[in-house]
MIKOLVO-188857 format. One record per residue: residue number from 1; residue in three letters; x, y, z of N, C-alpha, C, O in turn. Coordinates in steps of 0.1 Angstrom, whole numbers, m for minus. Example, Ala and Ser with C-alpha at 12.3 -4.5 7.8 and 13.67 -1.06 7.14 Angstrom:
# MIKOLVO-188857
<i:1	aa:Ala	nX:132	nY:m57	nZ:78	caX:123	caY:m45	caZ:78	cX:132	cY:m33	cZ:78	oX:142	oY:m33	oZ:85>
<i:2	aa:Ser	nX:128	nY:m22	nZ:71	caX:137	caY:m11	caZ:71	cX:129	cY:0	cZ:79	oX:134	oY:11	oZ:80>
# end
This chain:
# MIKOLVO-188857
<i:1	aa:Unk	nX:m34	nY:m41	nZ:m30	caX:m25	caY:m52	caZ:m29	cX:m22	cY:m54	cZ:m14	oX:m19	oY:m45	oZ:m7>
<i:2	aa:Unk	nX:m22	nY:m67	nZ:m10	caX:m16	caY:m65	caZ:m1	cX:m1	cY:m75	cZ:4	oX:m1	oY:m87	oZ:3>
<i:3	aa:Unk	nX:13	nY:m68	nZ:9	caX:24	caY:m68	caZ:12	cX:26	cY:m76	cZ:26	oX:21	oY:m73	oZ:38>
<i:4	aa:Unk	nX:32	nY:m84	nZ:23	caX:35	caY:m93	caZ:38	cX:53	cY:m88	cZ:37	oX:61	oY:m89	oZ:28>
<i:5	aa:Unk	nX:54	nY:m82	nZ:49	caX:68	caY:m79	caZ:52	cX:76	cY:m92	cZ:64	oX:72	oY:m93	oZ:76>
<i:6	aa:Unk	nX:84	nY:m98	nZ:59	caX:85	caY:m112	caZ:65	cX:99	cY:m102	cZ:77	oX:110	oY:m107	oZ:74>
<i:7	aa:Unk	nX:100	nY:m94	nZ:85	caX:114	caY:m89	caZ:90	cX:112	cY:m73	cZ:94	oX:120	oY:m65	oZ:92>
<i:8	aa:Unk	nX:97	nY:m71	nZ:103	caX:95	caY:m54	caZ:101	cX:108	cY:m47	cZ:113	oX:104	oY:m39	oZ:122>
<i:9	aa:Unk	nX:120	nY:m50	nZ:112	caX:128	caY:m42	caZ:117	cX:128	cY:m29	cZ:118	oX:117	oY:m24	oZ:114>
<i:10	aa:Unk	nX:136	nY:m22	nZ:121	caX:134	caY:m9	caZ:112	cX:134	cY:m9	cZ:95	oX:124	oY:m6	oZ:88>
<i:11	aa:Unk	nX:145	nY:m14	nZ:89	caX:142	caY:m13	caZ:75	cX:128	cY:m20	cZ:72	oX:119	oY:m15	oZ:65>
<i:12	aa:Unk	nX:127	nY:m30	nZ:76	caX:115	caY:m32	caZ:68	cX:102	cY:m26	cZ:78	oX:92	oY:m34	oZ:76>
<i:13	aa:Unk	nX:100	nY:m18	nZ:86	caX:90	caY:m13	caZ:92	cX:87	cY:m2	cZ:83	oX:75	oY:0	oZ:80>
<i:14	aa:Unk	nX:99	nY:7	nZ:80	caX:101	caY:19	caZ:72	cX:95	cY:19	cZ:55	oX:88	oY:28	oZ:51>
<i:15	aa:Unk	nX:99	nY:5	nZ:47	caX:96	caY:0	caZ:38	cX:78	cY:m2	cZ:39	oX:70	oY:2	oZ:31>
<i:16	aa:Unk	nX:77	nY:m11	nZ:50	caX:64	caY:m11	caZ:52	cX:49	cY:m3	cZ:50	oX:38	oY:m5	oZ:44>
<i:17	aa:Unk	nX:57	nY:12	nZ:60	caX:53	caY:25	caZ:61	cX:48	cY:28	cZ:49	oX:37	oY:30	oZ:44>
<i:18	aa:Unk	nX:62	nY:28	nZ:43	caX:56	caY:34	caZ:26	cX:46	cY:24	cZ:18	oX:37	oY:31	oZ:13>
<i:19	aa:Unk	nX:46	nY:15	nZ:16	caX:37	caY:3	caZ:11	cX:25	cY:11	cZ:14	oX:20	oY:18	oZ:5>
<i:20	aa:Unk	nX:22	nY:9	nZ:24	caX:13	caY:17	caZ:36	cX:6	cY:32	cZ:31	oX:m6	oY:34	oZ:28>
<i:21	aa:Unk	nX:16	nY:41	nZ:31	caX:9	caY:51	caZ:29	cX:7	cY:52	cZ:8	oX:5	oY:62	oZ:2>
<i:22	aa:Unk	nX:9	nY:45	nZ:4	caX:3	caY:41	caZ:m13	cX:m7	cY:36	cZ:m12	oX:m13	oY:33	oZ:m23>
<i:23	aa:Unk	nX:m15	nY:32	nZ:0	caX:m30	caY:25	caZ:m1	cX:m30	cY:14	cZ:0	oX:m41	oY:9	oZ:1>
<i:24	aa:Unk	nX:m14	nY:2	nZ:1	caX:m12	caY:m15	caZ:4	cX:m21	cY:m17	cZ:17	oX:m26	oY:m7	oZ:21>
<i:25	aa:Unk	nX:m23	nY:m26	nZ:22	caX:m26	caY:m36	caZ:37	cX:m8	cY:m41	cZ:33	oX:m1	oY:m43	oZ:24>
<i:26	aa:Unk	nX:m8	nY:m39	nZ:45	caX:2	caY:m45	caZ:49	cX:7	cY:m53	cZ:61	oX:11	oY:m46	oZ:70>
<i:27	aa:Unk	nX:8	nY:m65	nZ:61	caX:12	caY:m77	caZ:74	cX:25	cY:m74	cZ:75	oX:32	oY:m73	oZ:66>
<i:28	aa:Unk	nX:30	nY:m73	nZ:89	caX:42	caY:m74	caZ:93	cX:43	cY:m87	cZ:103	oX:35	oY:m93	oZ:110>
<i:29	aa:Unk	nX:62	nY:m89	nZ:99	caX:61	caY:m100	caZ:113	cX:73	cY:m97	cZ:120	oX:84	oY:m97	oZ:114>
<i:30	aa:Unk	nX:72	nY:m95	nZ:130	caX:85	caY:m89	caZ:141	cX:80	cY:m97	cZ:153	oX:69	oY:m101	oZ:156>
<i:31	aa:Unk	nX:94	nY:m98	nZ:158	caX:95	caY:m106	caZ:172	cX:89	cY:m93	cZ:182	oX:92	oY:m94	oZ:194>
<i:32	aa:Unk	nX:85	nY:m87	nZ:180	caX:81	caY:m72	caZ:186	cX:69	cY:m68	cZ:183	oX:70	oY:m56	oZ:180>
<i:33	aa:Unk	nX:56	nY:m73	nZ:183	caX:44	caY:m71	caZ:176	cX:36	cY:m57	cZ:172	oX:29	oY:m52	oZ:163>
<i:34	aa:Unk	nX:43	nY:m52	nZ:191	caX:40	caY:m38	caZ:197	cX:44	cY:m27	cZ:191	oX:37	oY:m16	oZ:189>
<i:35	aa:Unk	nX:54	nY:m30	nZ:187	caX:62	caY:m17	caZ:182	cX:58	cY:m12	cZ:167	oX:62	oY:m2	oZ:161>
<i:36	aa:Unk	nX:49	nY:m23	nZ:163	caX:48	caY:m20	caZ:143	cX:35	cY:m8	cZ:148	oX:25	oY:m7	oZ:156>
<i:37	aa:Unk	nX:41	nY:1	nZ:137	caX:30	caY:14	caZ:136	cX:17	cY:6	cZ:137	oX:17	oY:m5	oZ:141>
<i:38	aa:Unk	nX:4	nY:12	nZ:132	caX:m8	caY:13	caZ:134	cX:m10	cY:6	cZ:116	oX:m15	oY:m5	oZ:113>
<i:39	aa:Unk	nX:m5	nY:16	nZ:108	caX:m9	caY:10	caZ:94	cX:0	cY:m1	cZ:90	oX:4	oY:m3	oZ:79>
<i:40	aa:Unk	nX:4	nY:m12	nZ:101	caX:13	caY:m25	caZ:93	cX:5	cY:m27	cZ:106	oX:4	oY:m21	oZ:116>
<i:41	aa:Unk	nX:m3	nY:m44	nZ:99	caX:m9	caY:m51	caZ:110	cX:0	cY:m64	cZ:110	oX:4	oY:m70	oZ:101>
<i:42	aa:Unk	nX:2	nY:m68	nZ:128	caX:8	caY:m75	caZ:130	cX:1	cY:m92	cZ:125	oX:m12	oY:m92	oZ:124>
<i:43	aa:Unk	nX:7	nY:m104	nZ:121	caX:1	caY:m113	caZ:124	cX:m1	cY:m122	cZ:142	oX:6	oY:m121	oZ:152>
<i:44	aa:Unk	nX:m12	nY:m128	nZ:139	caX:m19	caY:m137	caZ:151	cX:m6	cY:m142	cZ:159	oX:m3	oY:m139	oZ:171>
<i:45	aa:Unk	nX:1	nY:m152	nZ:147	caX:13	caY:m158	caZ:152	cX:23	cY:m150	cZ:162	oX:29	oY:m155	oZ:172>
<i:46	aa:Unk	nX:26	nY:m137	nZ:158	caX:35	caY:m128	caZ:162	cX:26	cY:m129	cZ:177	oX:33	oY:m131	oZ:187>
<i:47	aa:Unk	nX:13	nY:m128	nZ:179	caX:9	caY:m123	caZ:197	cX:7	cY:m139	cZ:197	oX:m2	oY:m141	oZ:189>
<i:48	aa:Unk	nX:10	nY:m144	nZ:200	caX:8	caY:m160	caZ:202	cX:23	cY:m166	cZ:204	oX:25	oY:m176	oZ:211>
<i:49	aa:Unk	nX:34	nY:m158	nZ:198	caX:46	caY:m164	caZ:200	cX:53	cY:m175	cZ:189	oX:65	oY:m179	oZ:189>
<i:50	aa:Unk	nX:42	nY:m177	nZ:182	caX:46	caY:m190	caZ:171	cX:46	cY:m185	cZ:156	oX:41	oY:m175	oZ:150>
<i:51	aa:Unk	nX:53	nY:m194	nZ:154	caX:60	caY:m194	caZ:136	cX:48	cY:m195	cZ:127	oX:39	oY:m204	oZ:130>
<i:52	aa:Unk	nX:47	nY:m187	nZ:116	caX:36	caY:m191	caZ:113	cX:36	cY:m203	cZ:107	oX:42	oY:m212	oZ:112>
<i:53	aa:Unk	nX:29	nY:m206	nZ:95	caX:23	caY:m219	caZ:91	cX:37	cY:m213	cZ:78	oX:40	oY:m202	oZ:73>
<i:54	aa:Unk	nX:45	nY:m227	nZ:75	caX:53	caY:m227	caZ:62	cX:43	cY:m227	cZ:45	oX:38	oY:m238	oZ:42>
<i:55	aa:Unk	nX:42	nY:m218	nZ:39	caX:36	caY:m221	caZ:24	cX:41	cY:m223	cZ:16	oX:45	oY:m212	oZ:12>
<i:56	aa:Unk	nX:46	nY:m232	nZ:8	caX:55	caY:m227	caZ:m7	cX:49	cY:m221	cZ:m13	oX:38	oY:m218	oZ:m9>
<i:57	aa:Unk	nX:54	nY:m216	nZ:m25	caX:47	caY:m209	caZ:m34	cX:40	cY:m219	cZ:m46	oX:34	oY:m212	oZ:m54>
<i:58	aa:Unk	nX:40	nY:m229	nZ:m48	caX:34	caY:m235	caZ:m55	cX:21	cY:m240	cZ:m50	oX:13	oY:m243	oZ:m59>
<i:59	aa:Unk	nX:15	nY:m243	nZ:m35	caX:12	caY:m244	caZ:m28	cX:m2	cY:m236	cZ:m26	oX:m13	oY:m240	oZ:m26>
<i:60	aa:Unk	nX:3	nY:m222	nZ:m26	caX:m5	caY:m210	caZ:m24	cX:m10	cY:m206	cZ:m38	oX:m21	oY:m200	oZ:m37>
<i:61	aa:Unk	nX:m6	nY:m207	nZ:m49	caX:m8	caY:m203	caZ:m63	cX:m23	cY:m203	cZ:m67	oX:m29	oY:m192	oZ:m70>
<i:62	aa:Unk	nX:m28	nY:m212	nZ:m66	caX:m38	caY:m220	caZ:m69	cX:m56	cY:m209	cZ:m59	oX:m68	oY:m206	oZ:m63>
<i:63	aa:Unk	nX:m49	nY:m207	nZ:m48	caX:m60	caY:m202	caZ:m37	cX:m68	cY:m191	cZ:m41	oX:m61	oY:m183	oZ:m47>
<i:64	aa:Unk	nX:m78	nY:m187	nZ:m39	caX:m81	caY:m174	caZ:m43	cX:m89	cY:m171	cZ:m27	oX:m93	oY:m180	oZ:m22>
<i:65	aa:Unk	nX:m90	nY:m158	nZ:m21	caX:m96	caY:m160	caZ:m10	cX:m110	cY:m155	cZ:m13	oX:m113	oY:m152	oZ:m24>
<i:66	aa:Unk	nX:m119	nY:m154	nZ:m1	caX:m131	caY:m150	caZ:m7	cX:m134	cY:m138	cZ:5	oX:m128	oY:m137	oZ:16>
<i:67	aa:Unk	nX:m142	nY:m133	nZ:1	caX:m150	caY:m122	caZ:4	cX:m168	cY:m125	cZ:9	oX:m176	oY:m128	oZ:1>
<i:68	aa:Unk	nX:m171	nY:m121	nZ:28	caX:m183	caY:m121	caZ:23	cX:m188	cY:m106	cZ:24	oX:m180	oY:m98	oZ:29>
<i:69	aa:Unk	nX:m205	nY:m101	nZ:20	caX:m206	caY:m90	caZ:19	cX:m217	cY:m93	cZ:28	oX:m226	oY:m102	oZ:27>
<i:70	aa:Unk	nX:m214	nY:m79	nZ:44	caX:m222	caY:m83	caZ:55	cX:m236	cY:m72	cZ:52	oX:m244	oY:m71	oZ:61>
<i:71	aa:Unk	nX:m237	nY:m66	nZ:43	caX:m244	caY:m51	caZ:45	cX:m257	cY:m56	cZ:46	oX:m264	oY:m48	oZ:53>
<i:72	aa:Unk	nX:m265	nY:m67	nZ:40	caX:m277	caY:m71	caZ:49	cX:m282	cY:m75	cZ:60	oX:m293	oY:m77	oZ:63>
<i:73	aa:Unk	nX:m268	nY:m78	nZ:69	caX:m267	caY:m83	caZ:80	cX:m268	cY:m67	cZ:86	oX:m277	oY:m62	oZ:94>
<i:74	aa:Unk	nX:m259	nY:m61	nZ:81	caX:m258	caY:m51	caZ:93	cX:m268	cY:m40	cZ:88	oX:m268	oY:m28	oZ:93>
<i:75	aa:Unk	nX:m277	nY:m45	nZ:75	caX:m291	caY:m35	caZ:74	cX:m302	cY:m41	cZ:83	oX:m313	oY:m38	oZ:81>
<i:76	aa:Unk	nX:m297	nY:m50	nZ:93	caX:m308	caY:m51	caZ:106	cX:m305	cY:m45	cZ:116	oX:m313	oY:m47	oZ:125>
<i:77	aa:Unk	nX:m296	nY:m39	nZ:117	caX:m295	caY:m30	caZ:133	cX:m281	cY:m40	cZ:137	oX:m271	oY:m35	oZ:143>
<i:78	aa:Unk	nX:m281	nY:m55	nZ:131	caX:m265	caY:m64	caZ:137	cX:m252	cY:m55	cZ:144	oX:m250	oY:m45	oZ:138>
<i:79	aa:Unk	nX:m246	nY:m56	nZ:150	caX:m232	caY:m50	caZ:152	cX:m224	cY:m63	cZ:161	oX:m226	oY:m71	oZ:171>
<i:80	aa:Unk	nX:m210	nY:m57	nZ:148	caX:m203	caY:m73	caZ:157	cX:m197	cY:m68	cZ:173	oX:m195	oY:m56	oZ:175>
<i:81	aa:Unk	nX:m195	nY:m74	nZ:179	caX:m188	caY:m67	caZ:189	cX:m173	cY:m64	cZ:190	oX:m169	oY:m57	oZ:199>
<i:82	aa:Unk	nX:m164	nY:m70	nZ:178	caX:m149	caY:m66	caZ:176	cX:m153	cY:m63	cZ:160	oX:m159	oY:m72	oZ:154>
<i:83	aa:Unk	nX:m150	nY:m53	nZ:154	caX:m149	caY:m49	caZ:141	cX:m143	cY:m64	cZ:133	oX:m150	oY:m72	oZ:127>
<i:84	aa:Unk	nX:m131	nY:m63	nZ:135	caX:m126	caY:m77	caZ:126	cX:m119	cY:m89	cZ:138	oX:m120	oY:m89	oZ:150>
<i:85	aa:Unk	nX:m113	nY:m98	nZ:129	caX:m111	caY:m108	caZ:138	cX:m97	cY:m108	cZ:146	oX:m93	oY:m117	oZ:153>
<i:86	aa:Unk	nX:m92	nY:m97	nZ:145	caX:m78	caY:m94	caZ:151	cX:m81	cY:m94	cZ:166	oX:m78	oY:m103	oZ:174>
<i:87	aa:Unk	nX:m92	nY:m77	nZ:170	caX:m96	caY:m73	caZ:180	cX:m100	cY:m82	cZ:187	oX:m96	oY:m84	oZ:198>
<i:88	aa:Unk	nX:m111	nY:m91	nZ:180	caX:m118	caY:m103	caZ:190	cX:m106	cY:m117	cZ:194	oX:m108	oY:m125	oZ:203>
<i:89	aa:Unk	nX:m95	nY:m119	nZ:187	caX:m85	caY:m127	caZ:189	cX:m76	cY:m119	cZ:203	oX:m73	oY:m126	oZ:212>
<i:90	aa:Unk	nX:m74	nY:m107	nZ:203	caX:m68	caY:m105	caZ:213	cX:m74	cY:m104	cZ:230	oX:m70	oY:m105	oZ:241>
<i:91	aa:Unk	nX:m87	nY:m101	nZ:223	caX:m96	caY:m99	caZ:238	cX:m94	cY:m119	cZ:243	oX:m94	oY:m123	oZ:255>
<i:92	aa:Unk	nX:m94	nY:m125	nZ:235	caX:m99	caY:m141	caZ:235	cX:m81	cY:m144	cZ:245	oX:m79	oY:m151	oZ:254>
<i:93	aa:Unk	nX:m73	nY:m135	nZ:239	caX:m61	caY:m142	caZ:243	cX:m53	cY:m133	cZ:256	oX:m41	oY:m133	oZ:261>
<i:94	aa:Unk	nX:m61	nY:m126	nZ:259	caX:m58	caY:m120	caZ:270	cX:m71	cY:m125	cZ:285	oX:m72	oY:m121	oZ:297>
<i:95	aa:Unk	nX:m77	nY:m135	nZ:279	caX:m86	caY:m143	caZ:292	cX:m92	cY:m139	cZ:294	oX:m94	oY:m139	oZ:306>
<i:96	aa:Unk	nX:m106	nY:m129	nZ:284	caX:m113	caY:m122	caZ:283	cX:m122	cY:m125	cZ:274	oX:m119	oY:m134	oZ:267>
<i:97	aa:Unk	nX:m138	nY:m119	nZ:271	caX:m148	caY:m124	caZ:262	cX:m156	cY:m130	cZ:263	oX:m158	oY:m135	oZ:275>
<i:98	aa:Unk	nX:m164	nY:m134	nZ:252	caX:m176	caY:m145	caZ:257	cX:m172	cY:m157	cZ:260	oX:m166	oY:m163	oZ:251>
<i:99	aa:Unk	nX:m174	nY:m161	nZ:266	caX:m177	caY:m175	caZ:268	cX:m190	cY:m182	cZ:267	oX:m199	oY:m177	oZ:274>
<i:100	aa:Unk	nX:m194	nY:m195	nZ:259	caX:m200	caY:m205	caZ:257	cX:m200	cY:m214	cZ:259	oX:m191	oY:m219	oZ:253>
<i:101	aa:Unk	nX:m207	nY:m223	nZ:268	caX:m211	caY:m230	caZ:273	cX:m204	cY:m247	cZ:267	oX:m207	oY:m257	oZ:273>
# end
């Protein structure tokens, strides 16, 4: 499952933690991005400075996300250069990375 903690203060950083150590993913959002442990990942918005996107819940109901499966990609020798899209968002936003023409 995964737990969006909308407030990882301490109480909800603490709360988080535990989520956390049960096996959850867990998104945090603090005006403080830096300070959330290692097992609560911050969102994009939080290193960017901005609110995220408003969802209702009626809104989101409907969505299912999808999954793709890379293991024939990466049964050719492939390797991405940032594991997931967090790593490569921060390298991008610190004025760093590939650039394309």
């Amino acid at each position: 499952m995964t737990v969006l903690m909308a407030g990882c203060g301490d109480l909800g950083t603490e709360i988080g933690q535990r989520f956390a150590d049960l096996g959850h993913r867990v998104v945090g959002l603090r005006r403080t991005p830096e300070r959330l442990p290692a097992a609560i990942e911050g969102l994009l918005a939080d290193e960017l400075g901005v609110a995220p996107p408003a969802i209702s819940p009626d809104e989101h109901a409907g969505s299912r996300g999808k999954r793709c499966d890379s293991s024939r990609l990466l049964a050719t020798g492939f390797r991405l250069t940032y594991p997931t899209y967090r790593e490569g968002y921060r390298v991008i936003l610190a004025g760093h990375g590939i650039r394309h023409p």
